[in-house]
C-alpha positions in Angstrom: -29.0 -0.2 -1.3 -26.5 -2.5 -0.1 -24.1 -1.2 2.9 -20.7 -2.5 2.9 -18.5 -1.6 5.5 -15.2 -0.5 3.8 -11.5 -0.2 5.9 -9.0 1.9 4.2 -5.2 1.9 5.0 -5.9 5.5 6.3 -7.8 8.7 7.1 -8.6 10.4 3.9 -5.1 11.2 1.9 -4.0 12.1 -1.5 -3.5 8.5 -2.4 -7.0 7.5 -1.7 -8.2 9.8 -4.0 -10.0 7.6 -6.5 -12.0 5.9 -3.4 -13.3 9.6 -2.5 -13.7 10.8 -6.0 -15.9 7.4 -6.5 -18.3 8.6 -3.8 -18.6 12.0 -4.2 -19.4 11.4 -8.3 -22.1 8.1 -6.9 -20.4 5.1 -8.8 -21.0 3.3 -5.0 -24.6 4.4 -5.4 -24.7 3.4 -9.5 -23.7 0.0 -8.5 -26.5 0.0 -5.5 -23.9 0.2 -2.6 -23.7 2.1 0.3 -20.4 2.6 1.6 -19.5 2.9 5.3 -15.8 4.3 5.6 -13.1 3.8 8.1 -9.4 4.1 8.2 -7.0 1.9 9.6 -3.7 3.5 10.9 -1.6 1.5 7.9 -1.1 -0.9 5.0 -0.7 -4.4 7.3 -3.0 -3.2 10.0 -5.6 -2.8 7.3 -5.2 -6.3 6.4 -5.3 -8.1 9.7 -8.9 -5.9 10.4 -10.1 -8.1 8.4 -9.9 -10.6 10.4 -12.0 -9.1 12.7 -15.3 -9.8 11.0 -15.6 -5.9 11.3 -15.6 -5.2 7.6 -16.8 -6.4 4.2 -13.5 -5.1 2.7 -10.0 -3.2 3.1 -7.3 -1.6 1.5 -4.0 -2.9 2.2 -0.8 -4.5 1.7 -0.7 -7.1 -0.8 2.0 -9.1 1.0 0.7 -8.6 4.9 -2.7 -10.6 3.1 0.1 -13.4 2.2 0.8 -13.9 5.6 -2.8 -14.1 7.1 -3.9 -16.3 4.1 -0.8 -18.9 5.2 -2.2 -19.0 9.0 -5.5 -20.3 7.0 -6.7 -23.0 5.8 -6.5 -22.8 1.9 -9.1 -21.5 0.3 -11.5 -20.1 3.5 -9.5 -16.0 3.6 -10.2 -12.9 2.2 -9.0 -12.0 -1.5 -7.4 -9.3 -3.5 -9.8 -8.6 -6.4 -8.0 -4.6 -7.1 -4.4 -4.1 -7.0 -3.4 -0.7 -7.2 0.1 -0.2 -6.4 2.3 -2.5 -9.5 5.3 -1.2 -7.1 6.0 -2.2 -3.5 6.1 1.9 -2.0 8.2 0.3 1.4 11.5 1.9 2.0 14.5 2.6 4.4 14.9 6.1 4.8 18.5 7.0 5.8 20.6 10.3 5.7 21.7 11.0 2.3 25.5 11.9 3.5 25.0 9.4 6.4 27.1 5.9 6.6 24.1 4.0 4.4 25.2 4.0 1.1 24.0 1.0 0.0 21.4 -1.6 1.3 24.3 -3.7 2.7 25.9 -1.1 4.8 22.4 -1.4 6.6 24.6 -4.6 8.7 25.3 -3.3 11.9 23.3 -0.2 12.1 19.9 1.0 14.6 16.7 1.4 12.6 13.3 2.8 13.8 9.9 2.2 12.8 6.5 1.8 13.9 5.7 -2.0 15.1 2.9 -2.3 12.1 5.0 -0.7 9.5 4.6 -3.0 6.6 8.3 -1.9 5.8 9.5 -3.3 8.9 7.1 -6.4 9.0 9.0 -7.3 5.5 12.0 -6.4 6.2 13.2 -9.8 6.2 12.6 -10.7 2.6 14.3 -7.4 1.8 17.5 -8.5 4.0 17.3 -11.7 2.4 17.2 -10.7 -1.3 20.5 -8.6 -0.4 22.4 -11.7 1.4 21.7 -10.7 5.0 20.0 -11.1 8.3 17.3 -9.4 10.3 19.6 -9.8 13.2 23.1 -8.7 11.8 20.2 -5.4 12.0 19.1 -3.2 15.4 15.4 -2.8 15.3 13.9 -0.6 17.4 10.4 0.7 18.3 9.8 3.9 17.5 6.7 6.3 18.2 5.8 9.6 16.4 5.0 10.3 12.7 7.7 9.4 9.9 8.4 12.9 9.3 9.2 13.4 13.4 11.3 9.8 12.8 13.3 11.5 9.9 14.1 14.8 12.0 15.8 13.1 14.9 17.4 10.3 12.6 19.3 13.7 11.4 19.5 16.2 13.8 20.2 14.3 16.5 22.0 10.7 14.8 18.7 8.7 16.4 19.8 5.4 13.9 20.5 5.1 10.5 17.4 4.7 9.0 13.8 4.6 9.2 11.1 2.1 7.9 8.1 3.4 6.2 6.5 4.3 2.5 8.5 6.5 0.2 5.8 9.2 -0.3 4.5 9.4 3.2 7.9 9.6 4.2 8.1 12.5 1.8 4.6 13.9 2.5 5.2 14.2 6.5 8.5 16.2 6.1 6.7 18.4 3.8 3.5 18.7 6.4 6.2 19.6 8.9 7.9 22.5 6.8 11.2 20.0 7.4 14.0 20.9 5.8 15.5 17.7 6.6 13.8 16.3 2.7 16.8 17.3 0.6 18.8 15.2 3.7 17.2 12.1 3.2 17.9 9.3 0.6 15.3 6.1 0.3 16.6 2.7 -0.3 13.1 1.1 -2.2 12.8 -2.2 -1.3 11.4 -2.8 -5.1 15.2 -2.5 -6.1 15.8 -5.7 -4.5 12.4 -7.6 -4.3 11.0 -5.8 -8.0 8.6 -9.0 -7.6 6.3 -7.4 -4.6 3.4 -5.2 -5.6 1.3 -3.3 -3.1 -1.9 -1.8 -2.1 -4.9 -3.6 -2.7 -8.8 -3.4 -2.0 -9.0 -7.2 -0.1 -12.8 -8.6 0.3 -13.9 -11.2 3.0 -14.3 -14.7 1.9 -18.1 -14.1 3.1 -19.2 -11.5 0.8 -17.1 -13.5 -1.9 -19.6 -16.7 -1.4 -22.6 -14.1 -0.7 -22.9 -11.5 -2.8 -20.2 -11.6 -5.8 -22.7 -8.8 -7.6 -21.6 -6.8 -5.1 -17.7 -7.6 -5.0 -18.5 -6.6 -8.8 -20.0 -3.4 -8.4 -18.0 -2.5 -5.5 -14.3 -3.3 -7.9 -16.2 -1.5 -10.9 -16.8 2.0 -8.8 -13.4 2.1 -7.5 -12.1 1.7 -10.8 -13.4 4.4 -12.1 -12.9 6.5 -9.3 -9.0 5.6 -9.9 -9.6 6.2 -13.3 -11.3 9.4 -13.1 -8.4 10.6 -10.3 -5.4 9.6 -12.3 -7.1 12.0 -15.1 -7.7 15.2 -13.1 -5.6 14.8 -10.4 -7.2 18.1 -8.7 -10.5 16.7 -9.0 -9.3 13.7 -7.0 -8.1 15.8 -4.0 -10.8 17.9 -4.2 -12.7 14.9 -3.0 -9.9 13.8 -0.2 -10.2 17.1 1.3 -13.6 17.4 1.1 -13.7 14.0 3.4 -11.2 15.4 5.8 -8.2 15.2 5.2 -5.3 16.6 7.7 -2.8 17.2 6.2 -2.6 20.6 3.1 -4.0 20.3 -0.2 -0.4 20.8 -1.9 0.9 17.9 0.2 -2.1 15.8 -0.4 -1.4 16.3 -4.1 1.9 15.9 -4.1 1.8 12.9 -2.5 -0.8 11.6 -5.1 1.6 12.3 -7.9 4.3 10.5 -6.3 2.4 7.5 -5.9 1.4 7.5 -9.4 5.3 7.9 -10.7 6.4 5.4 -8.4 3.8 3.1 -6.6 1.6 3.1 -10.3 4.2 3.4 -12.6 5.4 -0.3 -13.3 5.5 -1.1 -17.1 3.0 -4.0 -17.3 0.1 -1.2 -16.4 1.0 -0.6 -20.6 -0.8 -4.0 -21.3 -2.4 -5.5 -17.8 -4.2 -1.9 -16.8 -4.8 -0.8 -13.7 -6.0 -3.5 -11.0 -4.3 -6.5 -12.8 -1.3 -8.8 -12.2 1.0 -10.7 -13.6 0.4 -13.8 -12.4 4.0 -14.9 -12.4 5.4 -12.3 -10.6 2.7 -12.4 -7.6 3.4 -16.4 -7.2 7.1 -15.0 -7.1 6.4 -12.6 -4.4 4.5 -15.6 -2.6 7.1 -17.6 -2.3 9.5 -14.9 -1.0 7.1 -13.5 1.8 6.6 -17.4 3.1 10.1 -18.1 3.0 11.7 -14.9 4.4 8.8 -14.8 7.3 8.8 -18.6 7.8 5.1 -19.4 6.8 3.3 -22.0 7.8 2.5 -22.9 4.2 3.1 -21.6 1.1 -0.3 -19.2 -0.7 -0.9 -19.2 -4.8 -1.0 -16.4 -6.9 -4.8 -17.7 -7.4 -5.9 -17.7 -4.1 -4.5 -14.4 -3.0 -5.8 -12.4 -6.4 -8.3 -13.1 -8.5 -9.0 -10.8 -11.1 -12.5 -12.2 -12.4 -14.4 -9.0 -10.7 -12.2 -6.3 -12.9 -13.9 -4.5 -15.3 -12.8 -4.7 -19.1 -9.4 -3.8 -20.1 -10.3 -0.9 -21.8 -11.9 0.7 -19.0 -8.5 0.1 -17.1 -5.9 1.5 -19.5 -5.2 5.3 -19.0 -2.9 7.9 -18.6 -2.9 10.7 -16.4 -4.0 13.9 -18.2 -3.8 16.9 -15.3 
């Protein structure tokens, strides 16, 4: 068996479920791997772990890999070779009878969120898309989960808004028995930037050039774990709380839902599948990351994705059944 050392975005949660389902059912061990899991404490943290040397792989943010492939030479960084989310999930949250109506009342107000958030690392390309700057905006530091973040942004008028991912914004007021959900409003960042995907498993340039059998295999389990998850959704987190998850089993589901309506639900799944881009639209999203974060050089759709380790189409093209 071949150990690989695997860094997801989190501890076990609902939307990881096709990762855990794909262990506990042995596609890993079908395809003669061994999988070592860890989690990372989010989407853009995940990404720059890689640069560690620590792992073989990661799930992250699509667009935090854009910025560590432009500090690198061309050609020498990790790769996405499985996109999952077709939808950027990052979000402002911001009191639904509050003074944010619309992203550009966001000029002039306090927001909060966690220095690694990916929605506040690409906030920039958000502000930009609307006509704005990061500093007509107050950014501040924040500590404490989203759910905690949400609370005092309404009970006691901490800001007007808090960075973060729709659904675990959603899933930590619901772990906290908040009331504070039917408060909130999100503006999605894929209104304005409809370019940007998300998630994505990311593998290191050395087990590209080493072992692409295994970048194979590894692609080939995890799809059918999504597959197998996105089909009986109960089986799925079954297997996340199985591996330990913290938080309930009714928030861990509903969380996995709501990433499948939203952060899975783009059209071109209909004809690309699961895993797939479009390649036009990720060179798009390219250019917008470099620009709005002042790159050092621009990064191709090609060397950030390749999709030449997917399985076949017809193995990626479902819809949820349960």
């Amino acid at each position: 068996m071949k150990k690989l050392r695997v860094r997801l975005n989190h501890t076990p949660m609902g939307p990881l479920a096709g990762f855990f389902l794909a262990e506990d059912r042995s596609y890993f061990a079908d395809e003669g791997l061994e999988i070592e899991w860890s989690g990372a404490r989010g989407a853009s943290a995940a990404i720059a772990d890689i640069a560690t040397g620590n792992y073989d792989a990661v799930y992250g943010d699509i667009n935090s890999l854009t910025t560590l492939l432009a500090s690198l030479p061309e050609g020498t960084g990790p790769q996405a070779v499985f996109v999952a989310f077709n939808r950027t999930p990052l979000t402002v949250s911001v009191r639904a009878e509050g003074p944010v109506q619309m992203p550009r009342d966001l000029i002039g107000r306090t927001l909060y969120g966690h220095p690694h958030d990916s929605a506040r690392i690409f906030f920039p390309a958000y502000a930009r898309a609307l006509g704005f700057a990061v500093t007509d905006v107050d950014i501040r530091d924040a500590q404490g989960s989203l759910g905690e973040l949400v609370r005092a942004m309404i009970e006691d008028k901490a800001g007007e808004g808090v960075f973060g991912f729709v659904n675990s914004t959603i899933a930590s007021l619901s772990d906290m028995n908040s009331p504070h959900e039917a408060n909130t409003r999100f503006l999605e960042y894929s209104s304005a930037l409809p370019d940007f995907y998300g998630n994505a498993l990311v593998v290191t340039r050395a087990l590209l050039d080493r072992d692409p059998e295994a970048v194979r295999g590894l692609v080939r389990a995890v799809s059918r774990g999504f597959r197998d998850a996105i089909r009986d959704h109960r089986a799925g987190i079954d297997s996340v709380m199985a591996h330990g998850a913290e938080m309930s089993y009714a928030v861990n589901l509903r969380r996995f839902t709501g990433t499948l309506e939203r952060e899975m639900s783009h059209p071109e799944r209909e004809h690309l599948g699961i895993g797939d881009v479009d390649p036009a639209r990720l060179s798009r999203s390219c250019e917008q990351v470099v620009t709005a974060l002042n790159l050092a050089r621009q990064v191709s759709a090609e060397e950030l994705f390749s999709p030449t380790f997917l399985p076949a189409l017809n193995e990626r093209r479902f819809e949820p059944s349960t």
